[in-house]
Backbone as JSON Lines, residues from 0, in Angstrom:
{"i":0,"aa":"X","n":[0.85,-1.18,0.0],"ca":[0.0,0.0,0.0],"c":[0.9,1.24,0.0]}
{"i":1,"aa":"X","n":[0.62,1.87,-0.66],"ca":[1.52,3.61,-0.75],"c":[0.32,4.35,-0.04]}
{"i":2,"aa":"X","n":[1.67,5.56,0.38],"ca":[0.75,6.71,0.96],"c":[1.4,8.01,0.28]}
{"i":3,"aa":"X","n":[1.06,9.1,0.35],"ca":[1.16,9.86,-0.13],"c":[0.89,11.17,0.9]}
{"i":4,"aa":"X","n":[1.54,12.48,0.76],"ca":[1.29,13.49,1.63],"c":[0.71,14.54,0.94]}
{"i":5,"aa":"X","n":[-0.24,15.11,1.06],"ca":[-0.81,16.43,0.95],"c":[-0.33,17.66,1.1]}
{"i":6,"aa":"X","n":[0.15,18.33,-0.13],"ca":[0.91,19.78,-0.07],"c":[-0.06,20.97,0.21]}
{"i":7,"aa":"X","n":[0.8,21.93,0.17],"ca":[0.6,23.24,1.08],"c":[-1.59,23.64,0.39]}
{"i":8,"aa":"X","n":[-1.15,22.72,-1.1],"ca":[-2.42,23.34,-2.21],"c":[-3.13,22.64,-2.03]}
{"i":9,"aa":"X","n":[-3.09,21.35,-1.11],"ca":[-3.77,20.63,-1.16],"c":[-3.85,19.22,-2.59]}
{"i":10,"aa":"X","n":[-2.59,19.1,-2.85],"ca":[-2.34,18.51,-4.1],"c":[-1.48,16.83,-3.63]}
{"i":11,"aa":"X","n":[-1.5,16.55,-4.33],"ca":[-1.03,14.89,-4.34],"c":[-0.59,14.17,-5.23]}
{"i":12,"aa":"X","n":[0.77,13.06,-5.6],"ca":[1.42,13.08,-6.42],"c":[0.57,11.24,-6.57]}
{"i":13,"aa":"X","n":[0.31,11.04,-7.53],"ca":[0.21,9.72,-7.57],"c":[1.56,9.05,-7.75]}
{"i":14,"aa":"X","n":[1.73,7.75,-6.82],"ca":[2.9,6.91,-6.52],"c":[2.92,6.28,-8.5]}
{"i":15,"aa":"X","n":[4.22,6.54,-8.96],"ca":[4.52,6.24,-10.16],"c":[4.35,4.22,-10.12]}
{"i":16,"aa":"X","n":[4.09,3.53,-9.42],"ca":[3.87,1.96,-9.17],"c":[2.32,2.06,-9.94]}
{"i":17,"aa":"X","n":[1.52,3.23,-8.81],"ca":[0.22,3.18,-9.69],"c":[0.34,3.5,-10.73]}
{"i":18,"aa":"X","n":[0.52,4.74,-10.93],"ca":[0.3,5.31,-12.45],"c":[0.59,3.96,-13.19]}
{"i":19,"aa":"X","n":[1.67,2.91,-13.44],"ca":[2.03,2.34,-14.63],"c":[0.99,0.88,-14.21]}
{"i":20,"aa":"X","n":[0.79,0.89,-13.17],"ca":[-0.4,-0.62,-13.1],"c":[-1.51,0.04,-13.53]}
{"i":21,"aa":"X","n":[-2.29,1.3,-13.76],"ca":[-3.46,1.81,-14.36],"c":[-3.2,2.65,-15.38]}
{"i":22,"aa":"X","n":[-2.05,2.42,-16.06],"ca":[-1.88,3.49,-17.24],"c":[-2.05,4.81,-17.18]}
{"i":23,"aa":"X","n":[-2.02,5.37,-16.16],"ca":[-2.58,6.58,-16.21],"c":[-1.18,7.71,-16.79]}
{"i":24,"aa":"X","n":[-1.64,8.6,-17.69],"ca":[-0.79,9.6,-18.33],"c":[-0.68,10.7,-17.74]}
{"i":25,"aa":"X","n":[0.07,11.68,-18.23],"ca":[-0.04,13.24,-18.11],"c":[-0.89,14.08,-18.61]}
{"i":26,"aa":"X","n":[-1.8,14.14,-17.92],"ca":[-2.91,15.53,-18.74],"c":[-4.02,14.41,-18.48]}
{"i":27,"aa":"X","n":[-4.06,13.22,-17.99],"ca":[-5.29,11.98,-18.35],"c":[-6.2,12.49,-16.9]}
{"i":28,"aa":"X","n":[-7.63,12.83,-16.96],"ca":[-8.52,13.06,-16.38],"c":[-8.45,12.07,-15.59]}
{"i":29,"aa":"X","n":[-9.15,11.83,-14.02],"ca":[-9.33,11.09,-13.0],"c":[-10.83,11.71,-12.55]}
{"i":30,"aa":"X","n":[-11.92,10.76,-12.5],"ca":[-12.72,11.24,-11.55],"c":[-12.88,11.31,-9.86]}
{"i":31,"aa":"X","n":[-13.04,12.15,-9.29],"ca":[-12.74,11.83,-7.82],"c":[-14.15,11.63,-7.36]}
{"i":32,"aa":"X","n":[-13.94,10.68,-6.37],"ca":[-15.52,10.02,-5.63],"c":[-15.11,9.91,-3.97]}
{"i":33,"aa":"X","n":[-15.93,10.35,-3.19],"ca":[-16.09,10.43,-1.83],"c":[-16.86,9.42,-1.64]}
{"i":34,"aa":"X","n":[-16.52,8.08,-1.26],"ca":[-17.16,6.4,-0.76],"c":[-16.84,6.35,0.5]}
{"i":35,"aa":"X","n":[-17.75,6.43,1.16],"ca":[-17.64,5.92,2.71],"c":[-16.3,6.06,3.73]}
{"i":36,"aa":"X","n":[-16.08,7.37,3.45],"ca":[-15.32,7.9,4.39],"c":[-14.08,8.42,3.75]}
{"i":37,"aa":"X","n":[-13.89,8.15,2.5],"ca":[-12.41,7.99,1.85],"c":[-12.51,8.49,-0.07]}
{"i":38,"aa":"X","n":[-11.63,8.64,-0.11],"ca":[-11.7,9.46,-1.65],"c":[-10.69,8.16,-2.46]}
{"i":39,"aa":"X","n":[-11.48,8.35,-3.71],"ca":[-11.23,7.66,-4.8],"c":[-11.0,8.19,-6.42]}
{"i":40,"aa":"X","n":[-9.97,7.63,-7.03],"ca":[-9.52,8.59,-7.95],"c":[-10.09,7.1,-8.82]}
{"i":41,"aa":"X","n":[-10.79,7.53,-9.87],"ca":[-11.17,6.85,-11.21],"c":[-10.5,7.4,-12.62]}
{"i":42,"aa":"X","n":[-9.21,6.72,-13.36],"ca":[-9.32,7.14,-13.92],"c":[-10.37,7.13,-15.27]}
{"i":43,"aa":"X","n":[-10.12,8.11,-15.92],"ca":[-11.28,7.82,-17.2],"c":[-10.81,8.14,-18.41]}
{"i":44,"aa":"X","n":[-11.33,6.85,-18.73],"ca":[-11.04,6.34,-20.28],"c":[-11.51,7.53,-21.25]}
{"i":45,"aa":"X","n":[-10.55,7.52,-22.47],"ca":[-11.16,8.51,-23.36],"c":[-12.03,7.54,-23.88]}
{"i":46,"aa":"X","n":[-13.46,7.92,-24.75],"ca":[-13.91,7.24,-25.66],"c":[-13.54,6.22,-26.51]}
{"i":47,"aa":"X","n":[-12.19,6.78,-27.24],"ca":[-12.03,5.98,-28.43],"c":[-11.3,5.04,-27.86]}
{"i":48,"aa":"X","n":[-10.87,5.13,-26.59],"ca":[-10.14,3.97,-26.23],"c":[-10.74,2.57,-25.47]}
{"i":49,"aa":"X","n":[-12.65,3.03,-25.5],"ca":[-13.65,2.49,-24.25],"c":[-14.36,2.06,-25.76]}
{"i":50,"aa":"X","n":[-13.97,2.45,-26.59],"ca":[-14.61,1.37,-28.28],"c":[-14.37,-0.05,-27.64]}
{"i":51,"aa":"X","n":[-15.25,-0.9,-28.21],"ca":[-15.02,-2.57,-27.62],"c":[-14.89,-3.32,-26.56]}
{"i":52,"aa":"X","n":[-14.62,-2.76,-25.58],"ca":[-14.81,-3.02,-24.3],"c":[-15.0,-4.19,-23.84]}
{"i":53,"aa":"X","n":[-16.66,-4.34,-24.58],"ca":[-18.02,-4.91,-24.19],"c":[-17.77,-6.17,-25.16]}
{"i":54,"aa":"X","n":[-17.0,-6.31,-26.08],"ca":[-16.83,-7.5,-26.96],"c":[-17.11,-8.5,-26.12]}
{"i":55,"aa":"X","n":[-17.69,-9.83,-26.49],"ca":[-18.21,-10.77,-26.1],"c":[-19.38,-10.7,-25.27]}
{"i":56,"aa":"X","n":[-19.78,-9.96,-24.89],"ca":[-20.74,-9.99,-24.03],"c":[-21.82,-10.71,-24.58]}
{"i":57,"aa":"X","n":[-23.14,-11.26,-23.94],"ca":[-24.01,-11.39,-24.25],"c":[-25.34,-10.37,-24.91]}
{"i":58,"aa":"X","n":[-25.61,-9.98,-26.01],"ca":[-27.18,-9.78,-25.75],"c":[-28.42,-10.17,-26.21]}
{"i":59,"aa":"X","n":[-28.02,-11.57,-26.34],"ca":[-29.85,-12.35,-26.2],"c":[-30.6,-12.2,-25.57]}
{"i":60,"aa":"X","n":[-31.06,-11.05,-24.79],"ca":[-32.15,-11.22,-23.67],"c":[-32.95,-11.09,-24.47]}
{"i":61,"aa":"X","n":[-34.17,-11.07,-23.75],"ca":[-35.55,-10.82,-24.08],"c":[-35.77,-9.27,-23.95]}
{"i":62,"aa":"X","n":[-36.45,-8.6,-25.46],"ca":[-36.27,-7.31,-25.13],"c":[-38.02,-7.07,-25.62]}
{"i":63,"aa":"X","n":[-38.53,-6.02,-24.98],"ca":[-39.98,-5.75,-25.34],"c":[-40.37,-5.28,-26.85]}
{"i":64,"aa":"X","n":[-41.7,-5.5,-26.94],"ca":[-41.69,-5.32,-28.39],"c":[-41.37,-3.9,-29.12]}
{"i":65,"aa":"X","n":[-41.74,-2.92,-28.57],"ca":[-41.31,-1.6,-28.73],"c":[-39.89,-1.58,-28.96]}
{"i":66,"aa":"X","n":[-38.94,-2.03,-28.59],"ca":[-37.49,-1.55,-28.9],"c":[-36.57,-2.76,-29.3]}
{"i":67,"aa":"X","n":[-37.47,-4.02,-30.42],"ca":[-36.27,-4.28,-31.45],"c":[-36.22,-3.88,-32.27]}
């Protein structure tokens, strides 16, 4: 587990171990989320890189008649 210290701005360096286990870049957006007591950095995918993702998935369900 890394920790990290909080500067004068209130700023924080992500531990370079993470950055390269989540790819995360320079300039690459993170969403931040407040979960039960504690903050969470998400990073987020650009679009073109969130193309396919979903490959294999299933979608045979049963869908109502209005929206096949």
């Amino acid at each position: 587990m890394e920790s990290v210290t909080v500067s004068p701005k209130y700023q924080v360096v992500i531990p370079k171990k993470v950055r390269e286990q989540l790819g995360i870049e320079p300039g690459q957006k993170v969403q931040v989320i407040v979960f039960d007591g504690r903050i969470e950095l998400i990073p987020i995918i650009p679009i073109d890189q969130a193309r396919g993702f979903l490959d294999g998935i299933s979608s045979d369900i049963e869908r109502e008649p209005d929206r096949l």
